[in-house]
Rosetta silent file (secondary structure, phi, psi, omega in degrees, C-alpha in Angstrom):
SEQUENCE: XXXXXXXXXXXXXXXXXXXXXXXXXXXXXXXXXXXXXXXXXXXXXXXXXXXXXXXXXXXXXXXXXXXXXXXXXXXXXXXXXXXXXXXXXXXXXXXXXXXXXXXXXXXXXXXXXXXXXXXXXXXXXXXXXXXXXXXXXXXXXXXXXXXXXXXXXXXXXXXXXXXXXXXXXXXXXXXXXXXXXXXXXXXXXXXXXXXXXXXXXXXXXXXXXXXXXXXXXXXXXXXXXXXXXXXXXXXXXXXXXXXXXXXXXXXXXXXXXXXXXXXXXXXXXXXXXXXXXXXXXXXXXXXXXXXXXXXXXXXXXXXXXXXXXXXXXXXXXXXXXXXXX
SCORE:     score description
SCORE:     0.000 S_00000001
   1 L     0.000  124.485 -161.064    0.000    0.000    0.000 S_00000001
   2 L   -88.522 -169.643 -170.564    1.568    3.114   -1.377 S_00000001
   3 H   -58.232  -66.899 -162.306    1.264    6.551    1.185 S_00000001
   4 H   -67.236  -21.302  177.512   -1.034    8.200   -0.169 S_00000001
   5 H   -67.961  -16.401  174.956   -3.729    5.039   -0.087 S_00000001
   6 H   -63.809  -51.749 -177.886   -2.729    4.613    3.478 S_00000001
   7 H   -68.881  -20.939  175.772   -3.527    7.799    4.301 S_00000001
   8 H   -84.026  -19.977  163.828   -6.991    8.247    2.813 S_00000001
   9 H   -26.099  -83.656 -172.327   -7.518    4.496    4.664 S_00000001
  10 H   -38.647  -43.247 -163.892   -6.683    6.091    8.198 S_00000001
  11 H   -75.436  -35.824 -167.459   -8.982    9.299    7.186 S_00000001
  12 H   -52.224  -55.985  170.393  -11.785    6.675    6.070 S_00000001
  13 H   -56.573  -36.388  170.679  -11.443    4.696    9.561 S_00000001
  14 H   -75.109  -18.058 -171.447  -11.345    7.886   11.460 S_00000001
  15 H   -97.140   -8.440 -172.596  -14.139    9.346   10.320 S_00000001
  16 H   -66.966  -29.085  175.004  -15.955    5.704   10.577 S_00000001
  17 H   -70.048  -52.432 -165.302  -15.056    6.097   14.150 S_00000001
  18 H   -39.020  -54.623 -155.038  -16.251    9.599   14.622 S_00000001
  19 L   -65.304  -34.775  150.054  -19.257    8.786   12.934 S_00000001
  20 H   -41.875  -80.902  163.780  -20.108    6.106   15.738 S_00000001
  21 H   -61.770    4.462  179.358  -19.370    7.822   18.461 S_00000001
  22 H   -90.254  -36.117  170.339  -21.507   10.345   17.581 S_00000001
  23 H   -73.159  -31.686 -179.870  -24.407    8.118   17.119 S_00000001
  24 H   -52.091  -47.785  156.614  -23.519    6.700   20.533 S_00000001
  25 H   -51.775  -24.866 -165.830  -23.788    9.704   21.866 S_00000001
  26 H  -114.835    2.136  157.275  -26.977   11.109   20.955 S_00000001
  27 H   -64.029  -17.756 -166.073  -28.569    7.566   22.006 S_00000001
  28 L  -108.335   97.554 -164.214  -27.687    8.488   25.518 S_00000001
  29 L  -114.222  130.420   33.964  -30.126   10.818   25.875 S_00000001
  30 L  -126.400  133.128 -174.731  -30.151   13.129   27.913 S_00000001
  31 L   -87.478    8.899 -160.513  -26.689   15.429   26.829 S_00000001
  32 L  -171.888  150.550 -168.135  -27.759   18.775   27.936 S_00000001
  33 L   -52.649 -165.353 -167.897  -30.250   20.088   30.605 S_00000001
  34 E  -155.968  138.635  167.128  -34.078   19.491   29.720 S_00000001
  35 E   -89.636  110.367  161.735  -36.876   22.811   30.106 S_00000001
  36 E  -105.696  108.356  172.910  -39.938   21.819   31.925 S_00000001
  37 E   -64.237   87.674 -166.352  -42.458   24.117   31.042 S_00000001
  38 E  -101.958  120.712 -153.715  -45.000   25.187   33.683 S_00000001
  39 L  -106.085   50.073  179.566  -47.628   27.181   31.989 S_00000001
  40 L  -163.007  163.479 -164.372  -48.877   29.236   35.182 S_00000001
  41 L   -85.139  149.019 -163.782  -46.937   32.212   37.115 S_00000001
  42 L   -69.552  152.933 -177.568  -44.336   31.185   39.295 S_00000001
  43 L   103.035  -61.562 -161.769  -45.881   31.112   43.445 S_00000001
  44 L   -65.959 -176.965  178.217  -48.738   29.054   43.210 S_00000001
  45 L   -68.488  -29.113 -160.661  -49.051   24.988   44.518 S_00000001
  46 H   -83.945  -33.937  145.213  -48.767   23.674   41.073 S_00000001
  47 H   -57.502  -13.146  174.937  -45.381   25.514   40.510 S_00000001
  48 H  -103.782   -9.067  165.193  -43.724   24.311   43.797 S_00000001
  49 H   -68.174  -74.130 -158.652  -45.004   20.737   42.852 S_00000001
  50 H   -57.522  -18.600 -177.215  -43.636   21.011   39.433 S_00000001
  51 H   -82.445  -48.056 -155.805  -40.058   22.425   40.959 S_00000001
  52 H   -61.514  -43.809 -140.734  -39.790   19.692   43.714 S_00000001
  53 H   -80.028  -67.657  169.328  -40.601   17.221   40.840 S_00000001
  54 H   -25.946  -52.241  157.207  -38.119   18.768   38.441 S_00000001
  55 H   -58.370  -47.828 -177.780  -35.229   18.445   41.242 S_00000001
  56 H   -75.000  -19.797  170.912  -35.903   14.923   41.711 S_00000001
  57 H   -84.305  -42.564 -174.158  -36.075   14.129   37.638 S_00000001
  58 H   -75.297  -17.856  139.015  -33.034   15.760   37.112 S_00000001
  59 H   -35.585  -60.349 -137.594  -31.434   13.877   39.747 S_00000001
  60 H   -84.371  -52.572 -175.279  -32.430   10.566   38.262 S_00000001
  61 H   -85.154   -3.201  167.350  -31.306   11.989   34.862 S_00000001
  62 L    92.561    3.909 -176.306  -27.935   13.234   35.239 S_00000001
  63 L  -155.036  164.064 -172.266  -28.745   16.546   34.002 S_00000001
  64 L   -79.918  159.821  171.738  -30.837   19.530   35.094 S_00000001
  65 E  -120.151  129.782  172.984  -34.740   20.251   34.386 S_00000001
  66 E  -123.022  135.997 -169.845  -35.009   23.841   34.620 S_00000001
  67 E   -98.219  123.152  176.670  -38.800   24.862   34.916 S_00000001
  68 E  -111.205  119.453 -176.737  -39.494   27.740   32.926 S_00000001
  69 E   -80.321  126.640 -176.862  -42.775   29.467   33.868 S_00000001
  70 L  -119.587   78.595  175.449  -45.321   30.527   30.411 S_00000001
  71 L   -61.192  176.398  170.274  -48.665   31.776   31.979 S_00000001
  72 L   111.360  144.395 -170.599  -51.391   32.733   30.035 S_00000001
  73 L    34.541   71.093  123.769  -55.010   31.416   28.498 S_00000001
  74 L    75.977   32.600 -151.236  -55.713   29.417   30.964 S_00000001
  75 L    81.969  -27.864  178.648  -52.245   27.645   30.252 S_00000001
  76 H   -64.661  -24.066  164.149  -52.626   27.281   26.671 S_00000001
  77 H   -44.634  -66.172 -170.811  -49.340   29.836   26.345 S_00000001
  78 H   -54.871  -69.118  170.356  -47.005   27.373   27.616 S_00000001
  79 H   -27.806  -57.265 -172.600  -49.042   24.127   26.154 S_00000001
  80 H   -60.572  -51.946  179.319  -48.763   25.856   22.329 S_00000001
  81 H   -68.109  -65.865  174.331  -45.127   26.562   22.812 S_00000001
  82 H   -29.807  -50.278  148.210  -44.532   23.078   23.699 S_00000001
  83 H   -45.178  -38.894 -134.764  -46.293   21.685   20.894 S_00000001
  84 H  -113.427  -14.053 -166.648  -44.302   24.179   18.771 S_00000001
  85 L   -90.025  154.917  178.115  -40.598   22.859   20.199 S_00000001
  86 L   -51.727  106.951 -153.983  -38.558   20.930   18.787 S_00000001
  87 L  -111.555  111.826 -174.127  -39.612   17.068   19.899 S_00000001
  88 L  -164.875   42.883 -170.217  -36.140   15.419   20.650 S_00000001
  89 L     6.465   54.700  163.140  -37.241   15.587   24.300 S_00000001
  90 L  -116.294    9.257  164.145  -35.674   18.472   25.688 S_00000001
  91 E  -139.728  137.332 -173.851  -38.487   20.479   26.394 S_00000001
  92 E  -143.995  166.507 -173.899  -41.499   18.942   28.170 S_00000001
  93 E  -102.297  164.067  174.061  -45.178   20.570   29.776 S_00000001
  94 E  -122.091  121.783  169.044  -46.682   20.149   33.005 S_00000001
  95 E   -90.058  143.576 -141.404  -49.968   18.908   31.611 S_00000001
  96 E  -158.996  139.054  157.317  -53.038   19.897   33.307 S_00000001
  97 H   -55.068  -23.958  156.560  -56.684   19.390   33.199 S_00000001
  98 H   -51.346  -97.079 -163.236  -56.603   22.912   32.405 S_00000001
  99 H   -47.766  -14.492 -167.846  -54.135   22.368   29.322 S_00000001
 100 H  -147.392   15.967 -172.205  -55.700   18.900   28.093 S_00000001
 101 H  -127.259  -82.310 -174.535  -58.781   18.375   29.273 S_00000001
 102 H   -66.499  -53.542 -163.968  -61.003   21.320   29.534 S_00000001
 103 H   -41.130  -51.997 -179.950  -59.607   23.862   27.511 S_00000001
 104 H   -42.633  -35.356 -179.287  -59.885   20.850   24.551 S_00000001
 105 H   -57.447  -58.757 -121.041  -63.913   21.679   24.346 S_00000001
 106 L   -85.144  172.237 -157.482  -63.444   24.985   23.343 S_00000001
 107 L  -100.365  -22.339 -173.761  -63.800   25.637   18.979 S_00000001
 108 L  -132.380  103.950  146.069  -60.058   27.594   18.697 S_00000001
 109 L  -128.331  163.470  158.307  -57.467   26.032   19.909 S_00000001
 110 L   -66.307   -3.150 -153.089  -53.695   26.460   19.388 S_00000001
 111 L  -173.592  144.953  164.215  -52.714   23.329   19.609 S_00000001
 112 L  -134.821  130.556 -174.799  -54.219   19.974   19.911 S_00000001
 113 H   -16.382  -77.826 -167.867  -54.603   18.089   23.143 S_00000001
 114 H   -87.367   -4.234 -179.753  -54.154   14.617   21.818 S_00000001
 115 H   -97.423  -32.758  159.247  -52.474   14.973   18.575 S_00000001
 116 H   -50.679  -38.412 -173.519  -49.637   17.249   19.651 S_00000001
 117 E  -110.089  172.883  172.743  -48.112   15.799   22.664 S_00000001
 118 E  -135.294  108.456  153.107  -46.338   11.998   23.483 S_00000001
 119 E   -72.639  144.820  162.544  -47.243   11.608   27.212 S_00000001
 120 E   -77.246  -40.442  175.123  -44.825   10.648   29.373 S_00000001
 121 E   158.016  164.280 -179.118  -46.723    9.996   32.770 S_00000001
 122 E  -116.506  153.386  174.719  -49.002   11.768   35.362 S_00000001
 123 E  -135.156   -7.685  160.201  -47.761   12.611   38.615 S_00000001
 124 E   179.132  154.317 -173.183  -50.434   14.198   41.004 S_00000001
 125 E  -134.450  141.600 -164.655  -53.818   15.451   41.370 S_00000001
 126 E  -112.890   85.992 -178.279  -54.779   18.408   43.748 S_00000001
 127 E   -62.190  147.150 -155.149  -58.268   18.112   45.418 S_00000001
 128 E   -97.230 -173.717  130.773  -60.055   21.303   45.939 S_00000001
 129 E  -149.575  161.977  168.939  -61.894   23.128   48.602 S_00000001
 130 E   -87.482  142.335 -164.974  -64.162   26.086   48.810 S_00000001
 131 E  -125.047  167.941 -168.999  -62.772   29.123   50.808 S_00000001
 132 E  -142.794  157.590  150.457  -64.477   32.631   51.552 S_00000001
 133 E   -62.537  171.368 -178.992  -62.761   35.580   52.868 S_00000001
 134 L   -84.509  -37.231  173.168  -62.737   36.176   56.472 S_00000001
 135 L   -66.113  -34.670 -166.069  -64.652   39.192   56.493 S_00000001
 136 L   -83.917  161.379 -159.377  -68.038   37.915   54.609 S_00000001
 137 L   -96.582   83.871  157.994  -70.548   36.618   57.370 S_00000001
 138 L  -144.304  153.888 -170.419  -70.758   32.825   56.094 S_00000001
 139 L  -129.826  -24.458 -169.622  -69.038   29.592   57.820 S_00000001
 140 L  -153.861  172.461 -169.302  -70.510   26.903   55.995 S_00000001
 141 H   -58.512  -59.877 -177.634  -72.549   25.690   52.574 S_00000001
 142 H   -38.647  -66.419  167.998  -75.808   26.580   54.796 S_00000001
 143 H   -65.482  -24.838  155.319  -74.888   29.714   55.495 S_00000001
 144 H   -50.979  -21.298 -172.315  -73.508   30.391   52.220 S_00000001
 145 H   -86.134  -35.549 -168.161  -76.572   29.674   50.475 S_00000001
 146 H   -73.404  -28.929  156.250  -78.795   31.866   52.719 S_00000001
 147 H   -52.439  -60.171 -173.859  -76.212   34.741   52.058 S_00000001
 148 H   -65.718  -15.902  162.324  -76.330   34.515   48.543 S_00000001
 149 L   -98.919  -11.415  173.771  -80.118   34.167   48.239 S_00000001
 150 L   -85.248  -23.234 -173.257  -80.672   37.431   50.569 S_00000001
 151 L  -150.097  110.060 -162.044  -78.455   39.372   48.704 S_00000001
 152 L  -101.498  149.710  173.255  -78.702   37.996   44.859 S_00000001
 153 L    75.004    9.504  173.505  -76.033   39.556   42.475 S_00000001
 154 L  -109.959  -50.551  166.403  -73.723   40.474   45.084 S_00000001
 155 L   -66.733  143.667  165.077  -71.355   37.810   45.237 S_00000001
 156 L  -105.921  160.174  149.187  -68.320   37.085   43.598 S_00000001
 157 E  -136.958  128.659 -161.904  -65.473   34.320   42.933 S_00000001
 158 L   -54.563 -148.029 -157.797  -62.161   34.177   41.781 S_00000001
 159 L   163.842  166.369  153.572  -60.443   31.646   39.196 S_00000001
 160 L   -91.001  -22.837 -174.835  -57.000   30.862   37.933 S_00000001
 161 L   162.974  153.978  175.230  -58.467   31.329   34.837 S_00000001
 162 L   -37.661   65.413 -140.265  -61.122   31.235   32.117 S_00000001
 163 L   108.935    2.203 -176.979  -61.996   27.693   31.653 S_00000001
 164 L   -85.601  153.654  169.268  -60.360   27.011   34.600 S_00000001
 165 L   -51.021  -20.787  165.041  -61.112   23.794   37.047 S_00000001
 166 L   -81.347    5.051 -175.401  -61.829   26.578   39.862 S_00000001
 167 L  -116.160  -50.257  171.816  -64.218   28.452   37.599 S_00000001
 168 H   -65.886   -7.057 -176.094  -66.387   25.105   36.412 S_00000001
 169 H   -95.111  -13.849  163.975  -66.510   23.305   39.051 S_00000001
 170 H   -62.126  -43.015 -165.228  -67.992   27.159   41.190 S_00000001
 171 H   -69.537  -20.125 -167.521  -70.057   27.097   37.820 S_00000001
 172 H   -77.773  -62.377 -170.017  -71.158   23.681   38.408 S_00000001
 173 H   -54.302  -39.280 -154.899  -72.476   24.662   42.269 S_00000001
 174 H   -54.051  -66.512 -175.277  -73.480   27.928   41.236 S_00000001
 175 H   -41.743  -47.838 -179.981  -75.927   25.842   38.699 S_00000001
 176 H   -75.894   -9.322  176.564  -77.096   23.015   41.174 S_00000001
 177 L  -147.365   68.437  170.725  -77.875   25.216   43.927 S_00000001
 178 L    18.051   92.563  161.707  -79.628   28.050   41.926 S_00000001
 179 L  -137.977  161.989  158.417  -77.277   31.063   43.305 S_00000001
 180 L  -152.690  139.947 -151.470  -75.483   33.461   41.369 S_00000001
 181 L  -109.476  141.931  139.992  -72.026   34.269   41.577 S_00000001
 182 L  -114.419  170.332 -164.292  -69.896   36.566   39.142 S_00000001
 183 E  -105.816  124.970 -169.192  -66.981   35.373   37.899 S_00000001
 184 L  -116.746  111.566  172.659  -63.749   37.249   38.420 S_00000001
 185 L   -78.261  136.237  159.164  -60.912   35.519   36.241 S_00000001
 186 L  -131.207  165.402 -145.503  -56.933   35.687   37.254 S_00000001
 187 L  -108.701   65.099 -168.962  -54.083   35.196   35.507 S_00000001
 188 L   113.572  144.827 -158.400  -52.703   31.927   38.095 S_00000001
 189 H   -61.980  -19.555 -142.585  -53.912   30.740   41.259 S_00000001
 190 H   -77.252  -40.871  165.175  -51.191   32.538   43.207 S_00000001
 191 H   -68.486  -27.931 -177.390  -52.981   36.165   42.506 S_00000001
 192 H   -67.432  -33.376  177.266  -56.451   34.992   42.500 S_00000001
 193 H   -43.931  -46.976  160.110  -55.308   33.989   46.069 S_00000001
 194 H   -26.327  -62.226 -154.164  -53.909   37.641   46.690 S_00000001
 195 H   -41.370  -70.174  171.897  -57.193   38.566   45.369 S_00000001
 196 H   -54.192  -63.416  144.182  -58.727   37.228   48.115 S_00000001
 197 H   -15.626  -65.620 -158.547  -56.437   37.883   51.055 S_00000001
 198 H   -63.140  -40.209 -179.349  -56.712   41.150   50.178 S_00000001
 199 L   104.468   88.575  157.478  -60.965   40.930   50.524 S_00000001
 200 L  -135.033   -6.349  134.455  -61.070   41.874   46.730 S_00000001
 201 L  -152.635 -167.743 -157.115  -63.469   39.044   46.224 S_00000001
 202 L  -110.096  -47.185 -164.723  -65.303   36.805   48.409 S_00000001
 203 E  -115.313  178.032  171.649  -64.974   33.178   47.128 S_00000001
 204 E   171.377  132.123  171.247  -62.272   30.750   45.823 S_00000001
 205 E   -78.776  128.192 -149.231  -61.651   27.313   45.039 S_00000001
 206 E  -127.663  127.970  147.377  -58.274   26.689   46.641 S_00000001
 207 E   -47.172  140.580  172.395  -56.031   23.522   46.461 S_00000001
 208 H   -27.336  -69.723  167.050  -56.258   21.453   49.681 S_00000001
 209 H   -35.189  -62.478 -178.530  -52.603   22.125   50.572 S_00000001
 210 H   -71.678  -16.541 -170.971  -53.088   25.741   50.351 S_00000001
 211 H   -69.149  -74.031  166.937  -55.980   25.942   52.323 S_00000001
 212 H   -27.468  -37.729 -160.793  -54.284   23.958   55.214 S_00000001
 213 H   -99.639  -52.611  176.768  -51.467   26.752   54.954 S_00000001
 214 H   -72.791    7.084 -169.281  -53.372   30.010   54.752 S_00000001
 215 H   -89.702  -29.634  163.469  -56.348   28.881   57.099 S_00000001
 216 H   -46.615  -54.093 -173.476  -53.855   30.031   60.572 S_00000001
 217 H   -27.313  -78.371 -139.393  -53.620   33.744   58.891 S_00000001
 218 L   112.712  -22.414 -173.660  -56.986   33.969   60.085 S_00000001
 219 L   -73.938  -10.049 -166.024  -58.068   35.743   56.288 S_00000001
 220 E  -120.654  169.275  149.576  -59.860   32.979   54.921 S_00000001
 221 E  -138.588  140.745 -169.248  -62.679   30.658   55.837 S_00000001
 222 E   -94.726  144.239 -174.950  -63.090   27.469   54.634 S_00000001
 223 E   -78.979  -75.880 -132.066  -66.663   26.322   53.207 S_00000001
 224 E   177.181  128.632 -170.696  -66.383   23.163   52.118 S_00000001
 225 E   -94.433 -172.558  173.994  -64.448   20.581   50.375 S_00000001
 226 L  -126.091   35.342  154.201  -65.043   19.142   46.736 S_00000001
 227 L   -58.682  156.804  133.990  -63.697   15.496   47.938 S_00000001
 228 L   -50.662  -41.753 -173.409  -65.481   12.704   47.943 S_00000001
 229 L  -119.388  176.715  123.883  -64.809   12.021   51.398 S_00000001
 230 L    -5.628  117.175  135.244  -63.412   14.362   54.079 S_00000001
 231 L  -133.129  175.767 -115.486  -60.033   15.248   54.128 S_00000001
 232 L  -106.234    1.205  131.433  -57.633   13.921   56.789 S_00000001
 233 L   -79.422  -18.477  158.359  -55.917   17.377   56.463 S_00000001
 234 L  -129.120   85.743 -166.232  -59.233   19.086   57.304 S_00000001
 235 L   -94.660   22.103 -179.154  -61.048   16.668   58.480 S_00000001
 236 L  -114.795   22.163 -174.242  -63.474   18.971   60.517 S_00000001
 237 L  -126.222  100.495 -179.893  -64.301   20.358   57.238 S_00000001
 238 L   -58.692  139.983  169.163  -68.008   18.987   55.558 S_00000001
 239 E   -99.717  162.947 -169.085  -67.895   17.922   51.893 S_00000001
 240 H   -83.786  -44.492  148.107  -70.357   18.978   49.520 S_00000001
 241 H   -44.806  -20.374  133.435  -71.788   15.967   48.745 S_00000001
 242 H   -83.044   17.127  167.145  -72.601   15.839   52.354 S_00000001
 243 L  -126.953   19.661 -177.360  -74.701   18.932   51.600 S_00000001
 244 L    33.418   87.088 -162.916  -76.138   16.926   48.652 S_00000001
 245 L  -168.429   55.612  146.582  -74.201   17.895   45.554 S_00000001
 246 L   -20.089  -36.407 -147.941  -73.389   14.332   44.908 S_00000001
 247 L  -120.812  -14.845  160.283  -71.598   15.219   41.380 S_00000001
 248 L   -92.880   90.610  175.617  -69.405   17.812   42.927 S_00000001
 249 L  -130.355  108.868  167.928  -65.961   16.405   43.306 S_00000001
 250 L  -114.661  158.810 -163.592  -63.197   18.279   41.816 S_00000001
 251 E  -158.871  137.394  169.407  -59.993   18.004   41.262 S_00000001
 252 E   -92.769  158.442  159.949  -57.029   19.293   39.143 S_00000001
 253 E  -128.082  166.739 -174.957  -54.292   16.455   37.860 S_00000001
 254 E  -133.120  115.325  157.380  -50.684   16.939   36.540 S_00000001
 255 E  -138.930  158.601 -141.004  -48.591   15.019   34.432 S_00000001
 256 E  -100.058  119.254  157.467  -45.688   15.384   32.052 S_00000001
 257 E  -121.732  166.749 -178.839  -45.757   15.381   28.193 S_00000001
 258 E  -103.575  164.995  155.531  -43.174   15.721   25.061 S_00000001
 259 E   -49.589 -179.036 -130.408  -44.125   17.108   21.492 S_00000001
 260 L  -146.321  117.587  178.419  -45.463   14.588   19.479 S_00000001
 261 L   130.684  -32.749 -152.698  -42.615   13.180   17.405 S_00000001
 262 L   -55.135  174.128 -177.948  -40.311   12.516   20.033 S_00000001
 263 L   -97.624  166.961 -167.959  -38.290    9.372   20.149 S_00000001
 264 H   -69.216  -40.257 -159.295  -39.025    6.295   21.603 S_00000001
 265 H   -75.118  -63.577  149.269  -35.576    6.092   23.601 S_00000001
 266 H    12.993 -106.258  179.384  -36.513    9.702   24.965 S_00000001
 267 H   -23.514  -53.416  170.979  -39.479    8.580   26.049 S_00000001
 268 H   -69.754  -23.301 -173.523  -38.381    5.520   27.893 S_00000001
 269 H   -67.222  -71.743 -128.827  -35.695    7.453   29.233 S_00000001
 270 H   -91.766  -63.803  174.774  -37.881   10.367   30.370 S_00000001
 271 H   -46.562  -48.621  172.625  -40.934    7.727   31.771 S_00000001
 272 H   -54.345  -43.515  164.725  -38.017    5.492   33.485 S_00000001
 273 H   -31.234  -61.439  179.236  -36.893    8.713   34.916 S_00000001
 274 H   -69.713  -71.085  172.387  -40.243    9.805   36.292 S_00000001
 275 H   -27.053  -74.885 -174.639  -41.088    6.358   37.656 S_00000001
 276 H   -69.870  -14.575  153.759  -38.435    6.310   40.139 S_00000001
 277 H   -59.953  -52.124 -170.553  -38.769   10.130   41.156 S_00000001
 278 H   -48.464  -27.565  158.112  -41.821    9.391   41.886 S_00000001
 279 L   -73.225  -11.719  172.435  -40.883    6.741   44.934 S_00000001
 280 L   -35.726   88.328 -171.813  -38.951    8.858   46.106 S_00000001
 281 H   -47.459  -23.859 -177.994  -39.818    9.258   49.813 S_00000001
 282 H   -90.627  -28.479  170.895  -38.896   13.031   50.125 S_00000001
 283 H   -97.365    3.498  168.081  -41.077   14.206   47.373 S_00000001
 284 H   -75.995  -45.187  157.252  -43.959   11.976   48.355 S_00000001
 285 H   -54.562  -13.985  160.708  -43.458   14.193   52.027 S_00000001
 286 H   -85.180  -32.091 -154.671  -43.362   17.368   49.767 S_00000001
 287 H   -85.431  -48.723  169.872  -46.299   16.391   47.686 S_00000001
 288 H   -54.746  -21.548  169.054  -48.541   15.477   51.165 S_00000001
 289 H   -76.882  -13.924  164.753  -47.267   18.660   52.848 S_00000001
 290 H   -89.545   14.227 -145.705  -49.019   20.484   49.649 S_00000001
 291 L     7.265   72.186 -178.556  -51.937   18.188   49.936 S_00000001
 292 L  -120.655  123.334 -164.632  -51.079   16.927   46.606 S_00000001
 293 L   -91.090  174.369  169.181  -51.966   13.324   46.109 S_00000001
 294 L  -105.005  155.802  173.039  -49.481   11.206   43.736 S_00000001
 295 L  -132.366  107.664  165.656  -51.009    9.502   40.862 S_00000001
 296 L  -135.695  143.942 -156.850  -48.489    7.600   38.254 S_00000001
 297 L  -142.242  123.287 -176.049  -49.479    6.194   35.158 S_00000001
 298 L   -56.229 -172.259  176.797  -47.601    4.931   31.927 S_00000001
 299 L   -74.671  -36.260  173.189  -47.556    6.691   29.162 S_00000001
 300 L   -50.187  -53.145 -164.148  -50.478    4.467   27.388 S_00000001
 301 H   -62.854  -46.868 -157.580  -52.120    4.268   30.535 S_00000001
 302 H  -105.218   -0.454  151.514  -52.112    8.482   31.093 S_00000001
 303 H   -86.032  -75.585  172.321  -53.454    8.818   26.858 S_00000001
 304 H    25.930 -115.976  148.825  -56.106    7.119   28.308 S_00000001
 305 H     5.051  -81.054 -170.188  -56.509    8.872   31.197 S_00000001
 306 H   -71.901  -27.509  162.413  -56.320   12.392   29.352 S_00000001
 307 H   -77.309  -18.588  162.257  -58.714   11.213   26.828 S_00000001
 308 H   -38.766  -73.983 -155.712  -61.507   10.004   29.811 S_00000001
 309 H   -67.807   -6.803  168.449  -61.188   13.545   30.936 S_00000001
 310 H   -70.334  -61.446 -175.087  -61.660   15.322   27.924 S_00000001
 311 H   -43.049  -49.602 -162.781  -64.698   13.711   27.602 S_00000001
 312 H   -85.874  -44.830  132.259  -65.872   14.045   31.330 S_00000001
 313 H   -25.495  -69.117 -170.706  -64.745   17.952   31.433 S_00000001
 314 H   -58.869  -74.941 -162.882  -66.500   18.647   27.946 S_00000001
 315 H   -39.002  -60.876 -177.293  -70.146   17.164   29.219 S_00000001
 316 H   -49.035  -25.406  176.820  -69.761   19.462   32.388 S_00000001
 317 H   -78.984  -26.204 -178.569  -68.638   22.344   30.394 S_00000001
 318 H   -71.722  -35.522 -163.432  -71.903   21.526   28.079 S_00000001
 319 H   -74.017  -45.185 -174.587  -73.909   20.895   30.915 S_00000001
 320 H   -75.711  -45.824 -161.901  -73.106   24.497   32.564 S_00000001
 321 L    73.833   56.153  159.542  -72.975   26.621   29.520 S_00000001
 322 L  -124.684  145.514 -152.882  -69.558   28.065   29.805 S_00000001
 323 L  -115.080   93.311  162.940  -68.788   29.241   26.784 S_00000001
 324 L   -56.568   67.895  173.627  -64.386   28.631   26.482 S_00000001
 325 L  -146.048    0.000    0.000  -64.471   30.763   23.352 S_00000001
């Protein structure tokens, strides 16, 4: 073999190598931190869930998840950008019944619920309860009702948003127990909460968690939950279906998704990932100190899931007449 054939050999074999290790590399996913997108203002329960969560995946994965907050529509900011990224699973959503459930009834969306995303897994659902300011003279669903029919067109209640699980499931009581409420939309729970602290409206549907934490202030009063059963953080606290409003039990859920597209090793990566945060004993004692229950589900198992709830969210939004549009 004369020089020069040697030498274009060696370049052939070197680049045969490169050309390897390169694929090796981008199987071992992940090579570079990963964006978890939480599509609500920074403060609220669902952002200190999604951070806790976010420490513990990027443990697991070797690289950081940095949670970038995209409020707006009710979530659909953040959701739409997600859809819109690049799906090689470095940017992922905190999925929401908000982002994939309700919001899907409405006729314009940006994005679509089940054709857009590759779930990854759900990871907790946040039971509600109803809270009043401290200042309005009501203690309980009795007295609330008797307020609200003596003085019709006076009360209000806050929201996280348009379309939000706090504004249908108030729209759902408002409807079963003929009262009326107006509806004061905010842009994330953590201001409609302000809202309220402040006395700058009277009601609000409040995660569990938060309730438990702001109920010492003294500014709030709690109504009622929207459990099924009592719960065993307020358990001196009546459910509404013990005021007979059977069908109101609400709840938000959370779970992770990719763009649509994404790769399978991703995916297994990102779901293997998840799984074992999720056993974690210190963020199952963060998620119960939020009253946040865990829920985890495969990825098949949580398309499912998000398609049940589409379903089960659109009759109730049909049922109410709130118009998402």
């Amino acid at each position: 073999m004369n020089r020069q054939s040697f030498l274009l050999t060696a370049a052939l074999a070197g680049l045969a190598a490169g050309l390897s290790l390169s694929a090796g590399a981008a199987d071992e996913f992940p090579q570079r931190p990963i964006t978890l997108v939480v599509p609500w203002p920074a403060g609220g329960n669902t952002d200190a869930v999604s951070r806790t969560l976010a420490l513990q995946l990027g443990n697991q994965l070797g690289k950081a998840v940095v949670v970038e907050n995209r409020a707006g529509a009710n979530g659909q900011i953040g959701a739409a950008a997600v859809a819109r990224a690049a799906p090689d699973g470095y940017t992922l959503l905190v999925a929401s019944a908000e982002t994939h459930s309700i919001t899907s009834a409405a006729k314009r969306m940006p994005y679509d619920p089940q054709k857009d995303f590759q779930p990854i897994g759900s990871f907790a659902i946040n039971p509600f309860m109803v809270v009043a300011r401290a200042t309005l003279p009501v203690r309980d669903i009795k007295s609330l009702l008797a307020y609200a029919q003596a003085n019709p067109g006076k009360l209000n209640y806050g929201s996280w948003g348009a379309g939000s699980t706090g504004q249908i499931a108030m729209e759902m009581f408002k409807l079963q127990a003929g009262i009326n409420m107006v509806h004061v939309p905010f842009n994330g729970t953590a201001p409609a909460e302000t809202a309220l602290l402040g006395g700058q409206i009277d009601l609000l549907v409040m995660p569990v968690g938060r309730a438990v934490a702001v109920n010492p202030t003294g500014k709030i009063t709690v109504i009622a939950a929207m459990t099924s059963s009592r719960t065993p953080l307020m358990p001196e606290v009546a459910t509404l279906r013990e005021a007979g409003y059977d069908s109101l039990v609400a709840a938000n859920w959370f779970g992770i998704v990719a763009p649509a597209k994404t790769p399978d090793s991703a995916v297994a990566r990102l779901t293997s990932a998840l799984d074992v945060a999720l056993a974690s004993g210190e963020l199952q004692s963060a998620f119960r100190a939020r009253g946040v229950d865990l829920i985890k589900q495969s990825p098949a198992t949580f398309q499912r899931f998000i398609a049940d709830e589409h379903a089960r969210w659109s009759n109730t939004v049909a049922n109410a007449k709130i118009d998402l549009n």
